[in-house]
C-alpha positions in Angstrom: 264.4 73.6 108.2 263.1 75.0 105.3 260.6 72.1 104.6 259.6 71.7 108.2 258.5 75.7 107.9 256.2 75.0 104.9 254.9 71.9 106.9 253.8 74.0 109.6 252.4 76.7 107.6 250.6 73.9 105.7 249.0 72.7 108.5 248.0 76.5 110.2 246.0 77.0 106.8 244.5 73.7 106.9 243.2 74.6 110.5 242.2 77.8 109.4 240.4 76.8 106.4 238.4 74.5 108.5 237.3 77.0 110.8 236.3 79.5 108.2 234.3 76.2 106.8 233.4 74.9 110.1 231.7 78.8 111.0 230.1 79.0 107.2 228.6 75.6 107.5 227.1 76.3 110.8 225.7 79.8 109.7 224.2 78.2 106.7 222.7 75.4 108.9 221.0 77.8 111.2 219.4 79.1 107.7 218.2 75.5 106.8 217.0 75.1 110.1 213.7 76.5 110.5 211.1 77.0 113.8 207.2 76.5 112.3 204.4 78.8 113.1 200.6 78.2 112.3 199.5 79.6 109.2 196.5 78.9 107.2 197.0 75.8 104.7 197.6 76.9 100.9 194.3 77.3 99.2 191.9 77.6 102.5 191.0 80.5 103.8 189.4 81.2 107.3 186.9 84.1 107.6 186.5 86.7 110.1 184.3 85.0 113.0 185.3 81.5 111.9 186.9 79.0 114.3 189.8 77.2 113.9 190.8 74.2 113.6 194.4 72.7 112.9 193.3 69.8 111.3 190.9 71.0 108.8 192.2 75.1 108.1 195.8 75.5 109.6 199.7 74.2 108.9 203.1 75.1 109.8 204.7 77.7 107.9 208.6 77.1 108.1 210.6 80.2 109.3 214.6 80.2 109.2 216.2 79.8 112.3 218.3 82.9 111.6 215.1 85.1 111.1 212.5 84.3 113.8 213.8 87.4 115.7 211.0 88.5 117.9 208.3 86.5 115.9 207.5 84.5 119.0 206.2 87.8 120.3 203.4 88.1 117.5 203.1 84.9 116.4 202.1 81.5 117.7 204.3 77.9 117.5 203.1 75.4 115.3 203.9 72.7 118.6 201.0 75.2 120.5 198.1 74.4 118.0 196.2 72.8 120.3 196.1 75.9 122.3 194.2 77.6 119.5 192.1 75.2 118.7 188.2 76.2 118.5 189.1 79.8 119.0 187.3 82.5 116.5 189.8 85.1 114.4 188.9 88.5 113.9 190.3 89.1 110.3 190.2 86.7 107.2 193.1 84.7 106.8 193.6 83.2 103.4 197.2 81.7 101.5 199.5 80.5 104.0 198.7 83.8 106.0 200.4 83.6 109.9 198.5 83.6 112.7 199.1 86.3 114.9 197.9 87.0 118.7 196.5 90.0 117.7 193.8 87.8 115.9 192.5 86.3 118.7 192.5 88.7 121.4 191.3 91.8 119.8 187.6 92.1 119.0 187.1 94.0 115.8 186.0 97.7 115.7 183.2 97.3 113.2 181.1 94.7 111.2 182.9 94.2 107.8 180.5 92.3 105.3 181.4 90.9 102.1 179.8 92.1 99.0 177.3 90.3 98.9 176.3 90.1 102.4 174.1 91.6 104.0 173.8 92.8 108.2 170.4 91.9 110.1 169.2 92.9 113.6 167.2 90.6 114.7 164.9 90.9 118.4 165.6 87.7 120.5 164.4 87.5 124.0 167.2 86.7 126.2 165.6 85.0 128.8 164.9 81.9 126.4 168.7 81.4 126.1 172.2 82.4 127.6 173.2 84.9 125.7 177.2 84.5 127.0 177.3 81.2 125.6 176.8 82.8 121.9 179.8 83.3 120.1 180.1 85.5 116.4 180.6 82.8 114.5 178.2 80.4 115.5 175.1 78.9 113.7 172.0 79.8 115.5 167.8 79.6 113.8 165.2 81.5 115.0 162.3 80.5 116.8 159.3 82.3 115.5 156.1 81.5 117.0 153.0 83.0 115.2 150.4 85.0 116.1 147.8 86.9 114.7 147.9 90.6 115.0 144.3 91.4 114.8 142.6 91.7 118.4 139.0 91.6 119.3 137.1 94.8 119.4 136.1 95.9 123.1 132.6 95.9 122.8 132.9 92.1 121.2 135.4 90.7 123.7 134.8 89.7 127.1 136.8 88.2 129.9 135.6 84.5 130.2 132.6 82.9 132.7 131.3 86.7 132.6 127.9 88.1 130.6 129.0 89.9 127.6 127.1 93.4 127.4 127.2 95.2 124.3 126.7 98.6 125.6 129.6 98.4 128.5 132.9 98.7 127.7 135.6 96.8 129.9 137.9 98.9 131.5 141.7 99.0 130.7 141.8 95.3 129.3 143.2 94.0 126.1 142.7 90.3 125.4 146.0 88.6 123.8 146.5 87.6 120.5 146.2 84.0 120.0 149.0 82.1 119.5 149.6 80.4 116.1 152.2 77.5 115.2 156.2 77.5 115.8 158.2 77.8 113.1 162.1 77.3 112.9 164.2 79.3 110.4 167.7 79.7 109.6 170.6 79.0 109.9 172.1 82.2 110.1 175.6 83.0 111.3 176.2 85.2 114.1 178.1 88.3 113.3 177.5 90.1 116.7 175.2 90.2 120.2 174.5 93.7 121.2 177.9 95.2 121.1 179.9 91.9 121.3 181.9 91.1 118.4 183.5 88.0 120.4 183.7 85.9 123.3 182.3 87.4 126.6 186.0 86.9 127.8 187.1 88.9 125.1 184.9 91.6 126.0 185.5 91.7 129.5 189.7 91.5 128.9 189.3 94.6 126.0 187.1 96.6 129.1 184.2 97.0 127.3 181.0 97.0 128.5 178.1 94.4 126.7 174.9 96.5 126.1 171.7 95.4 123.9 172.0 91.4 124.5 168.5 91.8 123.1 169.4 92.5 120.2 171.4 89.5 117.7 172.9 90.9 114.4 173.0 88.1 111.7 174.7 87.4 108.4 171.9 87.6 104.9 172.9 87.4 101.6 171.8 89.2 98.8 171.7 88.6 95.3 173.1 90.8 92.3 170.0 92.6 92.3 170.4 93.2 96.1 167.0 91.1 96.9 167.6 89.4 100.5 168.0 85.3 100.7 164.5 83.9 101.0 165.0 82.4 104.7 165.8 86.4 105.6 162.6 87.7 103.9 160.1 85.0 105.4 162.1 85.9 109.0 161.4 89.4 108.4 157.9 89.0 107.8 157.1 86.9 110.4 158.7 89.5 112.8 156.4 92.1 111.0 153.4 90.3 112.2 154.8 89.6 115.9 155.8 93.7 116.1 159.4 92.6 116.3 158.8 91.2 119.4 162.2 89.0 121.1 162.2 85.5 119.4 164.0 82.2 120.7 167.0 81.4 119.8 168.4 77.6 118.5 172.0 77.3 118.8 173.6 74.8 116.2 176.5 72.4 116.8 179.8 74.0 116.4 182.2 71.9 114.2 184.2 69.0 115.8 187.5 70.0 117.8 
């Protein structure tokens, strides 16, 4: 009987040891396993207002099985890229950084400018473009047509097909400058419209309401003396001779989805 007992209790440790292995190989399994996110590929980094784009700034970062807790609450699947795709960020992401919701739903509360950057407002009128279909981030020039800021004297001007008298004055009437050439410069990038620091369906889901679409605030750079870019100062200077008046806007292609 004796050996029949240490037969059985052979085989109850056998079964038990392959349970105990069976459970640790299955635990250490689910940490092998892993679920990706989208992150930012080592060595790229996206800047705030930049769009994205999986093929060109984004890859899976691996996370255990065991440790993805609530991450699907934050973060965003690798297998939903496509869903992402094109969309602006609101924060730099550099290093294998994740990608989180939060980045691009929530408009940012202020311009943040790199060191050697510098903020511009520039006048555009709005009825030369749709200002909704401007997105920080994008390219856009400026177009600047000039005009001469000297006007005619009253007693030299006169309204045309009439007999000019030198001692008579016309009433209330101010002849328009004359229009010079057209002239294109940029590209600058778009850091807000107005108020808008994103999409218009950004804007509209935080509840905040667009005000001064007339006004476009631009990205310059400076150099280590802080002397502005010289496509800034000739933009400035041309608005100086047009009083700041509301210039046309040229919107540049966005980069390949």
């Amino acid at each position: 009987m004796k050996p029949l007992y240490g037969l059985i209790l052979a085989i109850g440790l056998g079964i038990a040891a392959a349970i105990f292995n069976f459970a640790y190989l299955n635990l250490r399994s689910r940490d092998i396993e892993k679920v990706e996110f989208i992150g930012v590929k080592p060595g790229a980094t996206v800047s705030r207002g930049d769009r994205l784009s999986w093929k060109e700034n984004l890859a899976p970062v691996g996370i255990p099985l065991g440790s993805v807790g609530n991450l699907d609450s934050f973060a965003i699947r690798w297998e939903d890229r496509q869903t992402v795709e094109g969309m602006n960020v609101w924060r730099t992401l550099s290093n294998s950084a994740l990608l989180l919701r939060d980045d691009l739903r929530t408009p940012p509360q202020e311009l943040k400018l790199g060191k050697s950057e510098r903020a511009l407002w520039i006048p555009v009128n709005n009825r030369r473009f749709v200002p909704s279909l401007v997105v920080p981030g994008d390219l856009v020039s400026f177009i600047v047509t000039k005009s001469s800021r000297r006007r005619p004297t009253p007693a030299t001007w006169q309204r045309p097909g009439t007999d000019a008298d030198p001692d008579i004055e016309p009433e209330g009437e101010t002849p328009p400058p004359p229009a010079g050439p057209t002239e294109v410069i940029g590209p600058f990038k778009v850091l807000s419209l107005g108020n808008r620091l994103g999409s218009a369906e950004v804007m509209q889901a935080a509840k905040i309401r667009q005000v001064q679409e007339n006004v476009m605030t631009v990205s310059a750079k400076v150099d280590g003396e802080g002397n502005l870019e010289l496509k800034a100062r000739k933009l400035m200077n041309l608005l100086e001779t047009m009083d700041f008046g509301g210039v046309g806007v040229l919107l540049h292609p966005r980069s390949p989805q």
